[in-house]
N, C-alpha and C positions, 0 to 999 in steps of 0.2 A: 455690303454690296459685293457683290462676286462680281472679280477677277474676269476681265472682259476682252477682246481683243479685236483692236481697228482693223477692219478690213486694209487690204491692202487697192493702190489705186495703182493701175498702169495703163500707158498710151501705147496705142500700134503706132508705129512711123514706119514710113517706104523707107529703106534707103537705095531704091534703083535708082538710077541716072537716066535719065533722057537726054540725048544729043542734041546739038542746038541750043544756044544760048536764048531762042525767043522761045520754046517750048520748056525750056528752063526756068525762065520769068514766070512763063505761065503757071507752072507747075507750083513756084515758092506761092505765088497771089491766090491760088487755089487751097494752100496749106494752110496761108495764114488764116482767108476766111472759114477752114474749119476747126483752125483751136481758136479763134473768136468765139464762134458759135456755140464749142465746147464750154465755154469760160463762161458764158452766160446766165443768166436770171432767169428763168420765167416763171418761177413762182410768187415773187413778189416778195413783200416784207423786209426787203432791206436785205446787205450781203449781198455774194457774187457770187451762187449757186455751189459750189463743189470746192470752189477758191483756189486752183490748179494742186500747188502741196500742201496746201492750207486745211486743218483739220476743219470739217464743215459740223458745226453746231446750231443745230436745229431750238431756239428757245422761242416759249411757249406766251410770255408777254413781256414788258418791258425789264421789270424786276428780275427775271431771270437772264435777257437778254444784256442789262447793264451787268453785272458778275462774268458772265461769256467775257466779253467785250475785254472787259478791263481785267481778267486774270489769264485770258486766253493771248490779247495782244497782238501779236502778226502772226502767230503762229496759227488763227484760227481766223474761219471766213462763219459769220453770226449772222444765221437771219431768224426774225419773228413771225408766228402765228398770227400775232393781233398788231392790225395794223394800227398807226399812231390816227387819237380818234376814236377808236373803235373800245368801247364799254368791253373789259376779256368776259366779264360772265355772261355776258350775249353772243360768245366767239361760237359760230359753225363752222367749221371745217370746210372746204372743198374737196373733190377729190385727188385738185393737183395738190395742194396743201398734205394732204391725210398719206400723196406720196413722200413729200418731201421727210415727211416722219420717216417713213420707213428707209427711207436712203442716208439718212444723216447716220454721219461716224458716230456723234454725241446728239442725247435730248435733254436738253435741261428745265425741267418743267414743276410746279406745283402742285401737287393731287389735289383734288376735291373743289377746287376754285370753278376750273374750268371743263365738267363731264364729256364733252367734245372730245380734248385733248387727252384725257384721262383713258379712251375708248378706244382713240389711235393709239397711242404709246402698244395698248396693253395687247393690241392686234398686230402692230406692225413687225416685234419680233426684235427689236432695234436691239443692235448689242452692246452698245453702252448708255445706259442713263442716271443720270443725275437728279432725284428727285429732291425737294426741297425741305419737305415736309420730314424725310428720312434725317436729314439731318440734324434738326433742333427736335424742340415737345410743341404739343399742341393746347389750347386751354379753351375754355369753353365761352365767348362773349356774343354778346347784342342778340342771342335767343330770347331772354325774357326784357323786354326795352320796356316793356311798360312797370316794371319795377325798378323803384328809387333805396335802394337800403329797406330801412324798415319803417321809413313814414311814409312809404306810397305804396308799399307791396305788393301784391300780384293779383288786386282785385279786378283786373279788366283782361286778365289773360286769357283767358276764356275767348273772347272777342275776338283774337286774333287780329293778321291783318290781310287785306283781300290782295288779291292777284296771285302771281304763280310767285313757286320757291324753288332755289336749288338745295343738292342734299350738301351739309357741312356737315357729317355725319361725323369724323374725325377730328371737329373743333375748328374752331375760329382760324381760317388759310392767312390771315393777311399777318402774318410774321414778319416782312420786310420795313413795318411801319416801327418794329424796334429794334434801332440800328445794333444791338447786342446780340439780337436773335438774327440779325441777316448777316451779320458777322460770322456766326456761326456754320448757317448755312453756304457761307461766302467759301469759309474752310472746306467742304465739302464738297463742292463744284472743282474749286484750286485740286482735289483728291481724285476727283474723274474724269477731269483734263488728263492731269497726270497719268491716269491709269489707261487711258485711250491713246496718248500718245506720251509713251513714257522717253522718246527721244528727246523730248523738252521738259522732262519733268523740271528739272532745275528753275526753268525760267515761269514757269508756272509758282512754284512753290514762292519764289521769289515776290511776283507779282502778287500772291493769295498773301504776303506777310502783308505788303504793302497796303494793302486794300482793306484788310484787317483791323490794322491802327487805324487808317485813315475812320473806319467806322464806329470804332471805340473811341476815338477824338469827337466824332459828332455825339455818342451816348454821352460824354463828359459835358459838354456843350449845352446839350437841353437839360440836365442836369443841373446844370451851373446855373442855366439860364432862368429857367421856372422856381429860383428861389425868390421871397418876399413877397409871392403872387399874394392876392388878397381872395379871392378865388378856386374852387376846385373844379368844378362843374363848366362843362363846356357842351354843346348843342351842337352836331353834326346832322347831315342827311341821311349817311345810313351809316352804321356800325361799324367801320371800316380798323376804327382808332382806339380797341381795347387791349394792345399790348402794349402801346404807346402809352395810354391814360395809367394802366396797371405799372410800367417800367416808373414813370413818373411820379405815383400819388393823385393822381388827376381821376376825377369821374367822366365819363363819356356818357353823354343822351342823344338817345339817336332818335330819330321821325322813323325809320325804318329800321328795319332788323339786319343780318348778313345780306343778305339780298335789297341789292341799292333799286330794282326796279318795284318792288311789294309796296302796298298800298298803307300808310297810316289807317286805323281807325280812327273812330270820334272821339274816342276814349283816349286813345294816346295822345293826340291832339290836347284835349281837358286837361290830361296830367302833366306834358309838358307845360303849360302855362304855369300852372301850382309850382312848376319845379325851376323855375326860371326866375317867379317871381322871389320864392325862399330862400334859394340860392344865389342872390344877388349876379343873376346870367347878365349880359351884356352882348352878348353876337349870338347868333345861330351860320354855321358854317355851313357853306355850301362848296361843291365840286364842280370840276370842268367837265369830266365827263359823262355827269349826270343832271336831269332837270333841274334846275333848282327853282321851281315852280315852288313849290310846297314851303321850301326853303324862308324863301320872301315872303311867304301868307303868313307863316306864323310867325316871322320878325314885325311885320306890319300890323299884325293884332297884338303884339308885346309892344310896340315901338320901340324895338333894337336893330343893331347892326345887325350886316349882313360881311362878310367876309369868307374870304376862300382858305380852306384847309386841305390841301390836294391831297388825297392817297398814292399819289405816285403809283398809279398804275397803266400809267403810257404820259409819252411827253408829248405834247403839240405848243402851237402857238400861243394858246392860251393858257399855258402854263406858266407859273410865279417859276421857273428855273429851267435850265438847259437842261440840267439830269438830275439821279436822284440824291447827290449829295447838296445840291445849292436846293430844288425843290423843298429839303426838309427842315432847312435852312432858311425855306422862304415861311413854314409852317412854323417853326420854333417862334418867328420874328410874329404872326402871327396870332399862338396861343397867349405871348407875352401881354398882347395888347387885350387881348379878349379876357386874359384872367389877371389884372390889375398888379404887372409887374411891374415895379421903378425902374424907369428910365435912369439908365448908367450914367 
């Protein structure tokens, strides 16, 4: 990434005097409500717009907004794209939003997830960004879902599945879901803070070690955790979970491919069944942020559980954790049970 440099931010101040202490008054109540005003929000998503010296970081959903957050620290004012709720591959922009891009000191974003955000960035001109993708490799999952190894094969591929698709043209975006690859990328953010405002680099660097371990203690964790499983094969809604399945030894079967809103066929439907029944399945996993219609049908034609495998890709209320270290956390406690680990 090339060497970039933070705008700089300055305020006019009066410093004339006006006579009178009541024209005085007046004058301080008039100042304060316009660095109120100044200090304000009105784009939404969380943060406090510009954040007076606070560097403003613009990130694009929660996965990047958690990294800002927590390697950025006081030193940075973080708001989001997608708001909490809100499915990111369905994110449209505004045009207040598409300014917010272009004003922000930093963007911290994922290519290819979200075309919206991919569109802004590459128009607004922004002079520091942090792409995610830039940082780690990318690998190719949940394209062909209707193949199993080599006892299901790709005899229904043809089929396809109906509705719309986004392009993942550069490979499977959901890196975050292996806490070794968002460690990576983790480094990389901690590298464009720093380069954006390199008055703090220290506390940045500091913060990116911290946050680091912290994330290679969770990769040891599910590691440790998904040993004795009885089980490899686990059933999600859509594809979300092949670097996760890949980091681990675990197979991932999805109902949908990269794109959580696309339609099963009949045929993927048939072959899951085969592949659930072989594979001695016991859940099919569903999400908060997506239907999980489809989910429950075909647990109900298997008579399996149902249970939630979040993607961590925004936090609400109905999410198994506050953020994304206890959410994967709540996931780990989850696979264990779906794929027949002994209880410690």
């Amino acid at each position: 990434m090339s060497s970039r440099r933070v705008g700089t931010r300055s305020r006019s101040r009066s410093r004339s005097r006006i006579a009178g202490s009541a024209l005085a008054a007046g004058a301080t109540a008039v100042g304060l409500l316009a660095l109120t005003a100044c200090g304000s929000d009105d784009g939404g998503g969380g943060g406090d717009g510009a954040g007076g010296d606070r560097l403003d970081v613009v990130a694009s959903f929660y996965p990047m907004e958690f990294l800002a957050e927590r390697i950025g620290g006081d030193h940075v004012s973080v708001s989001t794209l997608t708001e909490p709720g809100v499915e990111p591959h369905d994110l449209e922009l505004s045009p207040r939003q598409t300014a917010r891009v272009s004003d922000a000191d930093l963007v911290v974003y994922l290519a290819g997830l979200q075309p919206t955000v991919d569109d802004a960035v590459e128009t607004a001109g922004v002079e520091h960004v942090a792409e995610a993708t830039s940082f780690t490799t990318l690998e190719e999952h949940g394209d062909d879902v209707d193949g199993h190894g080599d006892e299901h094969g790709d005899e229904h591929a043809e089929e396809g599945h109906e509705g719309h698709d986004h392009d993942h043209e550069g490979g499977d975006p959901h890196i975050w879901l292996d806490p070794a690859k968002y460690a990576e990328v983790a480094q990389g953010v901690g590298d464009a803070l720093a380069d954006a405002d390199p008055d703090h680099a220290a506390d940045y660097a500091r913060n990116t070690e911290t946050l680091v371990a912290e994330l290679h203690a969770l990769d040891d964790e599910f590691a440790t955790g998904l040993e004795g499983r009885t089980s490899d094969t686990f059933i999600t809604t859509h594809a979300a979970f092949g670097y996760l399945a890949e980091a681990y030894g675990l197979h991932e079967e999805a109902i949908t491919g990269i794109d959580p809103e696309s339609e099963p066929s009949g045929a993927r439907m048939r072959d899951l069944q085969e592949i659930a029944e072989a594979d001695g399945v016991t859940t099919v996993f569903f999400e908060t942020l997506v239907s999980d219609d489809t989910a429950r049908t075909l647990a109900d034609d298997l008579g399996l559980r149902t249970a939630v495998l979040d993607p961590v890709e925004g936090i609400t209320d109905e999410s198994p954790g506050a953020d994304y270290l206890s959410v994967m956390r709540a996931n780990l406690a989850a696979l264990q049970e779906a794929l027949g680990v002994p209880a410690a």
